[in-house]
Steps between C-alpha positions, in 0.01 A plus 500: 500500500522128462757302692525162485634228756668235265545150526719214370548171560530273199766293573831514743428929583244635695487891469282808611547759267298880527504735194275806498307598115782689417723222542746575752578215665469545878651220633613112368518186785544132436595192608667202323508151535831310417503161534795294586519304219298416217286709316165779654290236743130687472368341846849612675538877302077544622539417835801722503258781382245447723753539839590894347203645330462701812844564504557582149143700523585707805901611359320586143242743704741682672785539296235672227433752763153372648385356863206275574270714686147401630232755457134474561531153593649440156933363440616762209808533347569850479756723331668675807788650356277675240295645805850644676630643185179637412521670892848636461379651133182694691675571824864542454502385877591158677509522855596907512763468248458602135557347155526637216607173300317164462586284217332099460795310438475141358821275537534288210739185583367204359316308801611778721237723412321788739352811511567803693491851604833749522449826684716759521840420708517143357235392691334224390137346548409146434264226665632154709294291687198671391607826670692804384884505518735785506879600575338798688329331801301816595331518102453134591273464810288849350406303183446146635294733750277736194479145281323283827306796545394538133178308355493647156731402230536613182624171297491130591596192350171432269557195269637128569645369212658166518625266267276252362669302236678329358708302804550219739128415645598509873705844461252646302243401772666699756512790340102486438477404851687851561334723271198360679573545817628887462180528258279445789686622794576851362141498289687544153420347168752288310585385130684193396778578271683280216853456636629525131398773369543683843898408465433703123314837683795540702758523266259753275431688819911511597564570139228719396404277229209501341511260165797221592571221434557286807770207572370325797782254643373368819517164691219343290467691269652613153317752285474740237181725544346798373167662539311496177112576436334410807788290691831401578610259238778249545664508199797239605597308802670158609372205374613297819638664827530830587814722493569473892413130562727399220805730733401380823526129315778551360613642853400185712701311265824681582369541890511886478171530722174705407448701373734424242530788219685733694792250618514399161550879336776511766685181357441604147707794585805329523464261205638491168466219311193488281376164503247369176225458669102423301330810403143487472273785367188374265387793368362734799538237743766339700566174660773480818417113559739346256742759584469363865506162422867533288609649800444239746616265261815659445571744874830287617642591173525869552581737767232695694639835403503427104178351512288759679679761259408287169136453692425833499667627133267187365162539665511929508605489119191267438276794675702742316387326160167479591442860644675659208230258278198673714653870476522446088132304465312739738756836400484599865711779624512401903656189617438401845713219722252356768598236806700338766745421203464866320780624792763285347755713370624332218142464375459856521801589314379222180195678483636845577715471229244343232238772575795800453570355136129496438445875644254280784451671817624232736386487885488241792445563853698493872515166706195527625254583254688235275461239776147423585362751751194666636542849348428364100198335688357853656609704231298251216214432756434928476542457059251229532278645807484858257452358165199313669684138344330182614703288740424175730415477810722176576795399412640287149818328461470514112375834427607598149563868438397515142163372703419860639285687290548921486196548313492842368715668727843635405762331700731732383362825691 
């Protein structure tokens, strides 16, 4: 069983993800750096990241169910609530009473997630502070007593997989620095992952996908991709700034604060008034900086509310257009919303809509497998780590999907 440790840290988020082969998602931490004003500062977000990997490590361990236990003269991080359910299953005894029911739980709230056991009774098992926690106290001390006493263990964390491009240099940094520090503390390998295209597994995996194509609307980023021959293939993207930076721009002109795109699908709730505003598609690309630079020109004109709801009915209706164009060129039958930006609602409901009269399967993801996070980083690293795929052992800033090479392996297994 492969489980893999997760890490990202591209820009303003720093997150510890863990995701097992069958992709259940164990548990999904971050951090986030907000500046005061002005837009992501990489030096400031980095340094941020470097006070709470431990942190943000140690909360992601625990909540997934595992301690950090030192055996042998060796620090591993082992699956203890698989060992006590595993117990209760053979024995049907905890501390002289008897169970009949165990049942792993996973609690799903976006950035609230953790795993657990329930017994019979409503009693519930779960680990804190790298011990084991229970609202019976009695089951409590007996476990944390059989697991300090126990120096075999079934499953363990076995893969690192951290995020190795494309980003902010300094953010990225730390999360290599991370990756190799648990690498060699623990003693387990690790794979560098593309950011991108792990933002694209995670929406196949939520969706059960297996031939999309894939929106990806993030801070930097604006693309159309789809996995043809031996790669992902970018197919259509901005031709200037990326989906999120032109928001939070847009944002620090009206002094809403970062990050800006969910203030602004707030406002454009209570607008009306449909302002003409430029609309720029060229072909299967799009371009957000002339729309941006009209707006500046022209923001004492209008009022905030109008303006963030003619914003969005502009720039979602120029991804509309081109997603629609992609679907009809490539005749796929799965269309995939990817991002911090792919939890907008109003986006949603463009594309929704478009993919309905089309007969597309349309699916996006929760809050925090939209945002960037550490669980599309495990769950890619064990895609990559199993399909034996070549990755770098460093980090690069410009690291093009349509870059990684497949070879003759069928991504769509």
């Amino acid at each position: 069983m492969i489980i893999s440790l997760g890490i990202e840290s591209t820009a303003h988020t720093y997150s510890i993800g863990i995701v097992d082969q069958n992709g259940r998602i164990y548990s999904n931490e971050r951090i986030i750096f907000k500046p005061e004003k002005g837009g992501i500062h990489p030096t400031e977000a980095a340094e941020l990241h470097s006070k709470e990997i431990i942190n943000i490590f140690k909360k992601s361990v625990w909540n997934a169910g595992f301690i950090i236990k030192k055996i042998e003269d060796k620090y591993i991080i082992v699956d203890a609530l698989n060992e006590i359910k595993r117990k209760i299953e053979d024995t049907k005894i905890i501390n002289n009473s008897s169970f009949d029911y165990v049942s792993e739980r996973f609690h799903e709230e976006p950035w609230n997630r953790y795993r657990y056991l329930l017994l019979n009774n409503n009693i519930y098992i779960k680990i804190s502070d790298n011990r084991i926690e229970s609202n019976d106290k009695d089951i409590e001390l007996f476990l944390n007593n059989y697991i300090n006493n126990l120096n075999e263990f079934d499953r363990s964390i076995n893969l690192i997989s951290y995020s190795a491009g494309p980003g902010l240099y300094p953010t990225l940094l730390q999360g290599y620095f991370s990756a190799n520090l648990f690498s060699k503390r623990f003693g387990i390998d690790k794979i560098g992952v593309n950011h991108l295209i792990a933002h694209m597994e995670i929406v196949k995996l939520y969706n059960n996908f297996n031939d999309p194509l894939i929106l990806l609307v993030s801070g930097a980023n604006t693309m159309l991709i789809s996995f043809s021959g031996d790669r992902y293939r970018i197919i259509g993207e901005t031709l200037d700034i990326g989906i999120g930076n032109f928001l939070d721009k847009v944002g620090r002109l009206i002094n809403i604060g970062f990050p800006a795109g969910p203030r602004i699908e707030e406002y454009a709730k209570k607008g009306s008034n449909l302002i003409d505003l430029p609309y720029i598609v060229k072909g299967m690309d799009v371009q957000f900086g002339g729309l941006y630079t009209y707006i500046k020109n022209n923001i004492k004109k209008y009022k905030i509310e109008d303006l963030s709801y003619s914003i969005q009915e502009y720039v979602f209706s120029m991804l509309a257009e081109i997603s629609e164009r992609g679907l009809s060129l490539l005749n796929k039958r799965e269309f995939g919303l990817a991002g911090g930006v792919a939890v907008n609602r109003r986006l949603q409901e463009i594309l929704k809509n478009m993919c309905i009269e089309r007969n597309i399967n349309f699916g996006s993801v929760p809050l925090d497998f939209g945002n960037d996070n550490g669980a599309m980083i495990a769950w890619t690293g064990i895609l990559w780590h199993k399909r034996g795929i070549k990755d770098v052992d460093s980090i690069n800033p410009y690291w093009r999907p349509e870059s990684i090479e497949y070879k003759d392996l069928n991504i769509l297994d």
